[in-house]
C-alpha distance (Angstrom), angle and dihedral (degrees) to the residues before:
residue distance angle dihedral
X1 . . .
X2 3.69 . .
X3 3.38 86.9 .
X4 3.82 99.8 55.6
X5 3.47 88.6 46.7
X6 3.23 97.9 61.9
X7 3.46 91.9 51.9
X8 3.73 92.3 59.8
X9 3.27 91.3 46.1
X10 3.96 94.5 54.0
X11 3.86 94.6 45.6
X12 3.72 83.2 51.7
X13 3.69 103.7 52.8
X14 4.02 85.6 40.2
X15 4.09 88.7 56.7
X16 3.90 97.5 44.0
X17 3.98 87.8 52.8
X18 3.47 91.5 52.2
X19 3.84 95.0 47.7
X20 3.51 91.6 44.8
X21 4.00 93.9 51.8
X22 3.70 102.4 13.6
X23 4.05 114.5 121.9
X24 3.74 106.1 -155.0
X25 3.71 94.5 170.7
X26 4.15 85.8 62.4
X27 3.36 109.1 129.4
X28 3.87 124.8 -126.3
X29 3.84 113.0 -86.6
X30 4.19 114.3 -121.1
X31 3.70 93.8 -100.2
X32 3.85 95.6 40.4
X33 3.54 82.2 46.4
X34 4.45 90.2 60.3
X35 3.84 92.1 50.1
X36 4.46 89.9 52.4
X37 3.53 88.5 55.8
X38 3.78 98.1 44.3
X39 3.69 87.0 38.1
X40 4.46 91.4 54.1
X41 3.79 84.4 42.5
X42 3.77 85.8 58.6
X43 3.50 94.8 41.6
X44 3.83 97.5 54.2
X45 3.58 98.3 48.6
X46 3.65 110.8 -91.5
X47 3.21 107.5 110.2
X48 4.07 130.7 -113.6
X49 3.74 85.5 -40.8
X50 4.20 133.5 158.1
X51 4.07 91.0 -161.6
X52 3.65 123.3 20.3
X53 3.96 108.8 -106.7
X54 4.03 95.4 24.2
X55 4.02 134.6 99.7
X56 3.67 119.5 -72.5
X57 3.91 118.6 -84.8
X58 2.94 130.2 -155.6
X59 3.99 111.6 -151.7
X60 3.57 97.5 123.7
X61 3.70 104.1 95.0
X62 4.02 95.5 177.2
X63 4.00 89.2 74.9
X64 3.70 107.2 176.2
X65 4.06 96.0 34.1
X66 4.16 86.8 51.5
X67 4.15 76.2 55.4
X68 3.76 90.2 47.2
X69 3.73 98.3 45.8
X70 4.21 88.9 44.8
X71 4.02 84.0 53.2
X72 3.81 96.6 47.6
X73 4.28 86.5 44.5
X74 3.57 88.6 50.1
X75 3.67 96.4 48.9
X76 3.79 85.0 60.3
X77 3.86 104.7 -89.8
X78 4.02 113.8 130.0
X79 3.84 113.8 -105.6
X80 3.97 84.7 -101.0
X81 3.34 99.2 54.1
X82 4.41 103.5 40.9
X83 3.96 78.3 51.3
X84 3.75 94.6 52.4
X85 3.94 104.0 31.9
X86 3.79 95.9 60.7
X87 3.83 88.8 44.9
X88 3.99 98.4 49.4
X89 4.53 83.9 44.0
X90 4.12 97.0 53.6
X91 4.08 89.4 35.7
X92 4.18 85.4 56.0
X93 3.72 84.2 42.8
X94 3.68 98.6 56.0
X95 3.74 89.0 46.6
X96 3.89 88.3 54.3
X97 4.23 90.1 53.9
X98 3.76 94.8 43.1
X99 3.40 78.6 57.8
X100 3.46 116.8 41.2
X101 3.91 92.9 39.5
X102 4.04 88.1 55.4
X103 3.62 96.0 46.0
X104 3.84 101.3 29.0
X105 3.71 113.2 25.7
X106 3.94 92.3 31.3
X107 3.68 96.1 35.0
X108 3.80 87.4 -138.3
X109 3.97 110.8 164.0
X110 3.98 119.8 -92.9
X111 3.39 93.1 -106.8
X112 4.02 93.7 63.6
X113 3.28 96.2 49.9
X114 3.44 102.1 45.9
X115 3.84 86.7 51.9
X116 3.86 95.9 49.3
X117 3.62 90.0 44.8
X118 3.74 97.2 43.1
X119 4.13 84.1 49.5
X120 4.29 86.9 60.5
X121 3.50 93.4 37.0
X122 3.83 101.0 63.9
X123 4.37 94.2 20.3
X124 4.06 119.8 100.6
X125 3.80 97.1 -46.6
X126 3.91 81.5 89.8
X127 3.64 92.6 65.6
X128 3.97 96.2 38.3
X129 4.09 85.2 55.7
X130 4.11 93.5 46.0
X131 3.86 82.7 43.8
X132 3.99 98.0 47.8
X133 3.71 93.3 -129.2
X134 4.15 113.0 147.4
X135 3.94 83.7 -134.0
X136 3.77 92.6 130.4
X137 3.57 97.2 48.6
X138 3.95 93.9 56.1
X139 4.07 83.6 43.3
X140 3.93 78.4 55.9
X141 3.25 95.3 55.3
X142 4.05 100.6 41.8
X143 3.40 81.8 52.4
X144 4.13 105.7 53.1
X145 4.06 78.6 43.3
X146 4.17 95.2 52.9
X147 3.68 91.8 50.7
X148 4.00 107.5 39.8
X149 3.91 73.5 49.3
X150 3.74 97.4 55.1
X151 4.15 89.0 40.7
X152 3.70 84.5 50.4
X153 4.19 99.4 46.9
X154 4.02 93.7 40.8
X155 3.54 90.4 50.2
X156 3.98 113.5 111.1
X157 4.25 78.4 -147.6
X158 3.44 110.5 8.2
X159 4.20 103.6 -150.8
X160 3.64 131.3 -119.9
X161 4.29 86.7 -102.9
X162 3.91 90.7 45.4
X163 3.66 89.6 54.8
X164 4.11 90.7 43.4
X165 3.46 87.4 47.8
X166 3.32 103.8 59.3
X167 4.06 97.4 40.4
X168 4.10 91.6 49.1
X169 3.80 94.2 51.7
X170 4.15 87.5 45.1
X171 3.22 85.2 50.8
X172 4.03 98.9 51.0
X173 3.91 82.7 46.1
X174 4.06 88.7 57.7
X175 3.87 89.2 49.0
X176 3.69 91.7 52.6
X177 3.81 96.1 51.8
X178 3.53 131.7 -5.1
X179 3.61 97.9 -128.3
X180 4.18 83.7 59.9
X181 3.80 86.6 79.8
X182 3.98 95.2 53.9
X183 3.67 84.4 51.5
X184 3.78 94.3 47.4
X185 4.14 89.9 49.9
X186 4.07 78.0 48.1
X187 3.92 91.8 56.1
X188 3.71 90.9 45.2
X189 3.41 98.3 54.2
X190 3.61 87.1 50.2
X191 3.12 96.6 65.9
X192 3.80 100.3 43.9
X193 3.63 86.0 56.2
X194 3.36 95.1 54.2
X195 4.21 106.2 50.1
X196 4.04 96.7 14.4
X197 3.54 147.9 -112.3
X198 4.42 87.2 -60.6
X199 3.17 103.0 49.8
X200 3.64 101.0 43.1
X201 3.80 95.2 50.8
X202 3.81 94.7 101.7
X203 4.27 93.6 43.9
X204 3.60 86.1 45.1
X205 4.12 96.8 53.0
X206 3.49 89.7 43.2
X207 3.45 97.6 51.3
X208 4.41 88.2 45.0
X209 3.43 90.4 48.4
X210 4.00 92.5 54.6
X211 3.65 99.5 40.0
X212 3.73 87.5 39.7
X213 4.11 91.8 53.1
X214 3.49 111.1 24.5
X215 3.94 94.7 23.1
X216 4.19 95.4 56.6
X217 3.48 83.9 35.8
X218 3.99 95.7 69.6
X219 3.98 95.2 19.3
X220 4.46 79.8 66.9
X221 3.46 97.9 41.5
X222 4.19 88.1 50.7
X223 4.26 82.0 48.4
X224 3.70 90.9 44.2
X225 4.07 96.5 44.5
X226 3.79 103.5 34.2
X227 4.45 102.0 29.3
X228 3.75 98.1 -119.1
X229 3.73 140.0 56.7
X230 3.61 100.3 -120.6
X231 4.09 142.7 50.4
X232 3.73 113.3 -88.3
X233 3.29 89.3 -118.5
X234 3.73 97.6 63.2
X235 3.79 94.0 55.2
X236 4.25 89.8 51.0
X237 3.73 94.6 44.9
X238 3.66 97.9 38.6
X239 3.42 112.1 39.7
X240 3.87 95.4 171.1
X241 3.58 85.4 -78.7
X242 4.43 124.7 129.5
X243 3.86 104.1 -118.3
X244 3.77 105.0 -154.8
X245 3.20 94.9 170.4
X246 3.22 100.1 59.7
X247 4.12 93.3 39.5
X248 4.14 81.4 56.4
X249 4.05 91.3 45.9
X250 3.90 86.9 49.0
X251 3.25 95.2 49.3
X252 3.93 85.5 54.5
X253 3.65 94.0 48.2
X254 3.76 95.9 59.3
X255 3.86 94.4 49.5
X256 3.90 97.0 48.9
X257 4.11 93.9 41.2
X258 4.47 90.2 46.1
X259 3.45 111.2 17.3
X260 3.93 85.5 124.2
X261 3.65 82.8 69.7
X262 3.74 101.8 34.1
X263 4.05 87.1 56.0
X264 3.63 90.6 54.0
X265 3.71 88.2 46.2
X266 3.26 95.3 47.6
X267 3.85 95.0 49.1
X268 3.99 87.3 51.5
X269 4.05 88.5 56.6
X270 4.00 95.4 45.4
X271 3.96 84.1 54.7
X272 3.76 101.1 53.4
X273 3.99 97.0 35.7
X274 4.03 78.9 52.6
X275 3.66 93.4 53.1
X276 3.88 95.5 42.0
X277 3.65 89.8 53.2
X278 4.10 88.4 47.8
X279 3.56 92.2 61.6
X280 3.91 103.3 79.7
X281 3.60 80.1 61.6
X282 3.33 99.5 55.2
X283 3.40 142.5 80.9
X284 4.05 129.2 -103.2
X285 3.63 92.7 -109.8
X286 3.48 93.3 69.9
X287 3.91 100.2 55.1
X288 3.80 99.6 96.7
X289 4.11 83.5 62.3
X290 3.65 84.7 53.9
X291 4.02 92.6 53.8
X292 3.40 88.1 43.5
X293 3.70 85.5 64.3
X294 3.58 100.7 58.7
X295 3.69 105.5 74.8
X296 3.85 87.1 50.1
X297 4.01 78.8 56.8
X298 4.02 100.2 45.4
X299 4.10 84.2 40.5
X300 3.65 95.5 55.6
X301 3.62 88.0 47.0
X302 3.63 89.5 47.0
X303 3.92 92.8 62.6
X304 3.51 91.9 48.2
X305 3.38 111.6 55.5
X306 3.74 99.9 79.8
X307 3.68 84.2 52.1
X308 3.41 97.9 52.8
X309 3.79 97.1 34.2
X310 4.13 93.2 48.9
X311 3.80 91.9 47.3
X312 3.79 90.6 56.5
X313 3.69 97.7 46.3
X314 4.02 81.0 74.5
X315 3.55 100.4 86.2
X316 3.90 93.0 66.9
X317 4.08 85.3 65.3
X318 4.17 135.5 44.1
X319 3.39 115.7 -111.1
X320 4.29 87.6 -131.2
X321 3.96 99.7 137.8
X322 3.70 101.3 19.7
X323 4.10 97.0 138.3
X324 3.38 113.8 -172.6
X325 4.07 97.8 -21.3
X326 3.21 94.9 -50.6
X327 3.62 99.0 145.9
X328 4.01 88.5 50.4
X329 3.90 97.2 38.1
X330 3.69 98.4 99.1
X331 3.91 88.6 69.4
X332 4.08 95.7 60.0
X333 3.92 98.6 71.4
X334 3.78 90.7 40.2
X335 3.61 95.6 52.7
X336 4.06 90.7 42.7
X337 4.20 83.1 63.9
X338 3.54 92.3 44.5
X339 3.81 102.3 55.0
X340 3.77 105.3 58.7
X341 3.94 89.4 84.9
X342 3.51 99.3 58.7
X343 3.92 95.0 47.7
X344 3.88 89.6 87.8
X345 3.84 81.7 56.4
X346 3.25 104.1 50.9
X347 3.70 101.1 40.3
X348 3.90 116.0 26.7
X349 3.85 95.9 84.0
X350 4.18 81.2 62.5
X351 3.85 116.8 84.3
X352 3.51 95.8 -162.5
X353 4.18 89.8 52.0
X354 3.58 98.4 129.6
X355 3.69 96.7 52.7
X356 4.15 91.8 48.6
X357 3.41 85.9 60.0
X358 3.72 101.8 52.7
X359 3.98 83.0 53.5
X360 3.93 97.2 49.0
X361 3.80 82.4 47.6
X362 3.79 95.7 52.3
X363 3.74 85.0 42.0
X364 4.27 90.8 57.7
X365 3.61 99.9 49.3
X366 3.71 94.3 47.3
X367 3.87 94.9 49.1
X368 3.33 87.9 48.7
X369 4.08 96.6 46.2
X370 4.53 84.4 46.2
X371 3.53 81.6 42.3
X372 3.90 107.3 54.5
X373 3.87 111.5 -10.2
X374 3.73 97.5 60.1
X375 3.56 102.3 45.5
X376 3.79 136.4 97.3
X377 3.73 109.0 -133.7
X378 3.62 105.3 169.5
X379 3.83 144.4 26.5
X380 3.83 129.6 -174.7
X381 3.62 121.1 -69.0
X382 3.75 122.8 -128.5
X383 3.95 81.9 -170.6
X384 4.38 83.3 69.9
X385 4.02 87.8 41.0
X386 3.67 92.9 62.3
X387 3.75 89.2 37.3
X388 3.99 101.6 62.0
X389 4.03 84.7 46.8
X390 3.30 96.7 58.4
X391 3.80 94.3 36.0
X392 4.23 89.3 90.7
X393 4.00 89.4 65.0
X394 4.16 88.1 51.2
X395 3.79 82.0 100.4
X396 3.57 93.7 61.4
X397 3.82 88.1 67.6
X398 3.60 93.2 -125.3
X399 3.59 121.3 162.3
X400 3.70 142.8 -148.6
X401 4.06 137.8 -160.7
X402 3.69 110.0 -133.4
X403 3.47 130.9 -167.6
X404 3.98 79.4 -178.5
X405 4.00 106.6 56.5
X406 3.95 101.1 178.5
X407 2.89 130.7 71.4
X408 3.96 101.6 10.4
X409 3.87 92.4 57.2
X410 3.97 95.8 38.2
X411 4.10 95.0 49.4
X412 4.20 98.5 35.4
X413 3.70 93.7 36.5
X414 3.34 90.6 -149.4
X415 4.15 129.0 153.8
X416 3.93 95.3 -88.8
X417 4.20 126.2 -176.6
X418 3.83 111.9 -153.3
X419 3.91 101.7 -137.8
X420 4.15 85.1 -162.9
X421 3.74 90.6 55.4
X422 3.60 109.2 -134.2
X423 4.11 88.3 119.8
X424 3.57 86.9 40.4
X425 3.66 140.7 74.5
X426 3.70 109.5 -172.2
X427 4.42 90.2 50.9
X428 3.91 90.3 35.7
X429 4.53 92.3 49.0
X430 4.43 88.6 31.5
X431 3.99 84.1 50.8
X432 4.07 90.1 -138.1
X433 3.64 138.1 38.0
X434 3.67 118.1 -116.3
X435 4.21 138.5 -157.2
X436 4.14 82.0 -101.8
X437 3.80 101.5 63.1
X438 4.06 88.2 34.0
X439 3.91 88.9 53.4
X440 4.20 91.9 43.5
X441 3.88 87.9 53.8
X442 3.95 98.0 43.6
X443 3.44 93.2 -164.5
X444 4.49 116.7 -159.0
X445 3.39 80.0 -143.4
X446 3.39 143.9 50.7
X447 4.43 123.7 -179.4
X448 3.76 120.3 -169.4
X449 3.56 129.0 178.6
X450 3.76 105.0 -158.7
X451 4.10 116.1 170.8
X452 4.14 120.6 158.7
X453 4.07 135.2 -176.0
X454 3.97 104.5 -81.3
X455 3.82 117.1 -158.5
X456 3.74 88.7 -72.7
X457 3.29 101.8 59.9
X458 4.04 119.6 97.4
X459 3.83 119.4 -120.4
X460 3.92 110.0 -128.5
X461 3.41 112.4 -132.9
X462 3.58 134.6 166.9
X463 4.29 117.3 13.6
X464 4.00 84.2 -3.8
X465 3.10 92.9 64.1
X466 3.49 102.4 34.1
X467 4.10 86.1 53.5
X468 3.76 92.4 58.4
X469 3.65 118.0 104.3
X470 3.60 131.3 -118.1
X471 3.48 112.7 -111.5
X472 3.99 135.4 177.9
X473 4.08 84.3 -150.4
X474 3.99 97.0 106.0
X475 3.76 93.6 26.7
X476 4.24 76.2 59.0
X477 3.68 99.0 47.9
X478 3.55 95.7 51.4
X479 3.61 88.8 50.8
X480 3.69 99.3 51.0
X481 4.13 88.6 40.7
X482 3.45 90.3 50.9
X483 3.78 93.2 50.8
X484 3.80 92.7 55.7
X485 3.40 107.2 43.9
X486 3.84 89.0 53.8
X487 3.73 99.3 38.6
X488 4.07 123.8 69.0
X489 3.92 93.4 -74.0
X490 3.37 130.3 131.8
X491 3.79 119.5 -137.9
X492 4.01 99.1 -133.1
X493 3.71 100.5 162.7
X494 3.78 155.3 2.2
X495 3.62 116.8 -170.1
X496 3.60 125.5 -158.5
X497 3.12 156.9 114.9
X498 3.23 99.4 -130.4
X499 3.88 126.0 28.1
X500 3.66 92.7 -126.8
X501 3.42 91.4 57.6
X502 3.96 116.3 48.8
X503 4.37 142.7 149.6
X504 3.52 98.3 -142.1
X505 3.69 119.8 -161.2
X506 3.94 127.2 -156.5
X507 3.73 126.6 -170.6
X508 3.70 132.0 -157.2
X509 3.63 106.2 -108.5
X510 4.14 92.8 -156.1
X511 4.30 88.4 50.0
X512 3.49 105.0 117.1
X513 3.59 89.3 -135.2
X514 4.16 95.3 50.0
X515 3.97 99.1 121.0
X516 3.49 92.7 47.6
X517 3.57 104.1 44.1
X518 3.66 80.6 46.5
X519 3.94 99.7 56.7
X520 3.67 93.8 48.1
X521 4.05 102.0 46.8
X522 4.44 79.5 45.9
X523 4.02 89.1 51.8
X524 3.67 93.6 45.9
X525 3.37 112.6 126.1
X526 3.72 91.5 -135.7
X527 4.13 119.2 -159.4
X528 3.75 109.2 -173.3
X529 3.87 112.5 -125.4
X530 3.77 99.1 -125.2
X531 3.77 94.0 63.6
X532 3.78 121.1 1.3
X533 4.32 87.5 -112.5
X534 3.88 106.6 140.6
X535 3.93 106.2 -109.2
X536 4.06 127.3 -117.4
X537 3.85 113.3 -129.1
X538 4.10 100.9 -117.5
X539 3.91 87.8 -168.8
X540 3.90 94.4 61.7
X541 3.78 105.4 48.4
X542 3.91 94.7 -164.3
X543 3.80 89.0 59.0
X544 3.71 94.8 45.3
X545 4.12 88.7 49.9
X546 3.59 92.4 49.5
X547 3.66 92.7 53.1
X548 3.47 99.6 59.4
């Protein structure tokens, strides 16, 4: 009963922070943006499409949660809300098993759990949901995976189901994102570390024999369906390259979002290295207390090697996109199960335990309330402005290139070319666009976001600079810029607030439709993203003047 009601009581306190600092006009992030238009595409019948009427593409890197969110639109929900209502569901349910697995698997006292749930419940998911990024639901996943695979390795005989278990939900994690079956192989190896090569045969088969069946069955369809093996996305931001930036940001990521846990971890390691060095000063009779020590030791390291292993994989991919953790976010409700054991560790040589851990709670929940309740995230877009007015000439089957493919290709539904790449093969496989695939797509409009250093801007030098990844991004802009201002555009606007940071927007002077399209993008009242402050048109010098 107690039990239950503390349930309640969590899902409760959850709910009323996120009415109290939810945004639900937020507008969908760029990337979120991508999968809603795949994801509608989907829905209507056209297959895992960018345009209507072209190849399959595939940019949407969240597989299974695009084929979620194209479900939910089908059923009838608007593309906001089937992105959102699966999101807000598997975030509640990951609350739920942080939980229960503290509290009833662990038999770790109310208090705990509450406290490790509470510290999920109100951390970055509330961004990913105002965002409309599927974050949660691989987090979901990860987490179903991390704890049929800790039922399965602690097992004295793990059965037949435990081992199916644990190798169907790694598998759902795969589908949802790639990564998910890196962290699955991760999880495995875990666990084959931890009770051997014999006693992991049968979980080891089992989990083969599904990613070996049903695994190559998908991973050839994708091959067959979309032309290559991976996302879009992985061949733009990888690019064969070592990121170390993004490997050092990762690394950064994980100790801001769980250093709850990693303390507590931390505290557990200090106390067994002490007692390993302690016994050359000790006496024979105490060396069954010093075996007694190593499975806390080979447990410990048990729990973190998915961590450790998952944060590493990093450098193969840029960090470009990572909102809020993202990328890293899977890890925090797996390490919140994993930590409960080691609090004895870490704490019972302190008399004054109890009241430590009331003030590392307190500490959690406010970090995490600084850290995502009281913080402006987004501000209207005049990028979706110009977007819903030129949504009535969609039907035209006009087209745009886009350095920005959000929110201008989901809300005008019109033909759009990603000049980056990660909507499109040819730029993403070529490695840049070029004049010749501009010219063949002779776009009536053309959308560049162009922003450089002004004289306030630091230089990076030294490790800065050698951190920073390489990136075709500039090499791209000058392309596309190029393109227009030699080709038969017109240069209607360049919104910004600042003139080193602009959207510029070209139209085709021989489109039918040029004047008009013209007038309303020039009449937009255009608020730039990064604060809400109405923009000054760069390309007309009298507006920009009388703005200031």
């Amino acid at each position: 009963m107690v039990w239950m009601l503390a349930v309640f009581g969590l899902i409760a306190i959850i709910s009323a922070y996120f009415y109290a600092f939810f945004k639900w006009e937020f507008l969908p992030f760029e990337d979120a943006a991508m999968l809603m238009r795949y994801a509608r595409h989907l829905a209507e019948g056209h297959g895992i499409v960018w345009n209507i009427g072209e190849a399959p593409v595939d940019g949407a890197t969240d597989f299974l949660f695009m084929v979620i969110v194209a479900l939910f639109h089908k059923l009838g929900f608007s593309i906001e809300h089937a992105t959102r209502f699966p999101v807000i569901i598997c975030h509640l349910a990951v609350v739920f098993l942080v939980f229960h697995s503290l509290v009833k698997r662990q038999q770790a006292p109310l208090f705990i759990g509450l406290v490790f749930a509470l510290y999920i419940g109100i951390g970055p998911s509330l961004a990913y949901i105002e965002a409309y990024f599927g974050t949660p639901v691989f987090a979901l996943a990860g987490l179903l995976s991390w704890l049929s695979c800790i039922r399965m390795t602690f097992r004295e005989k793990p059965s037949h189901t435990d081992n199916l278990a644990f190798a169907l939900f790694a598998l759902t994690m795969g589908l949802i994102r790639p990564e998910g079956v890196l962290l699955a192989g991760l999880m495995m190896l875990a666990s084959v570390y931890y009770t051997g090569w014999k006693r992991s045969k049968k979980s080891l088969l089992t989990f083969i024999v599904v990613f070996g069946t049903l695994g190559s069955a998908y991973f050839f369809w994708r091959w067959s369906y979309f032309g290559y093996p991976l996302p879009n996305p992985f061949y733009v931001k990888g690019g064969g390259r070592l990121h170390l930036l993004s490997l050092t940001l990762a690394i950064l990521f994980i100790i801001r979002m769980a250093w709850p846990f990693l303390l507590i971890w931390g505290a557990a390691w200090v106390d067994l290295v002490l007692k390993t060095f302690r016994k050359k000063k000790e006496s024979p009779d105490t060396l069954p207390q010093q075996q007694a020590n190593k499975p806390k030791t080979k447990q410990l390291i048990f729990y973190m090697m998915p961590v450790l292993g998952f944060t590493l994989i990093w450098i193969l991919l840029s960090s470009e996109m990572n909102y809020f953790m993202r990328f890293q976010y899977v890890l925090l409700p797996m390490m919140a199960v994993s930590t409960y054991p080691f609090i004895p560790e870490a704490v019972k040589s302190w008399k004054s335990w109890k009241l430590v851990f009331v003030v590392l709670a307190i500490a959690m929940i406010g970090w995490q309330h600084i850290s995502y309740g009281t913080k402006t995230r987004f501000f209207p877009n005049g990028m979706q402005v110009v977007a819903e007015r030129l949504a009535p000439y969609a039907d035209q089957g006009y087209t745009m290139v886009t350095t920005e493919t959000g929110l201008l290709p989901l809300y005008s539904k019109w033909n759009a070319v990603d000049s980056y790449g990660l909507n499109d093969q040819h730029i993403a496989h070529k490695g840049l666009v070029d004049h010749a695939y501009l010219a063949e797509k002779q776009a009536e409009l053309i959308v560049i976001h162009e922003s450089w250093p002004d004289a306030s801007t630091p230089k990076l030098t030294g490790v800065k600079a050698w951190l920073m990844p390489k990136t075709n991004w500039r090499d791209m802009v000058k392309v596309v810029k190029d393109y227009a201002e030699k080709g038969n555009y017109k240069h209607v606007a360049a919104f910004g607030v600042k003139p080193n940071d602009l959207h510029h927007y070209y139209v085709l002077k021989s489109c039918p439709a040029s004047e008009e399209i013209a007038a309303i993008i020039q009449s937009t009242n255009y608020p730039w993203y990064k604060s809400g402050e109405r923009c000054k048109n760069y390309a007309i010098p009298s507006s920009a003047t009388s703005h200031e």
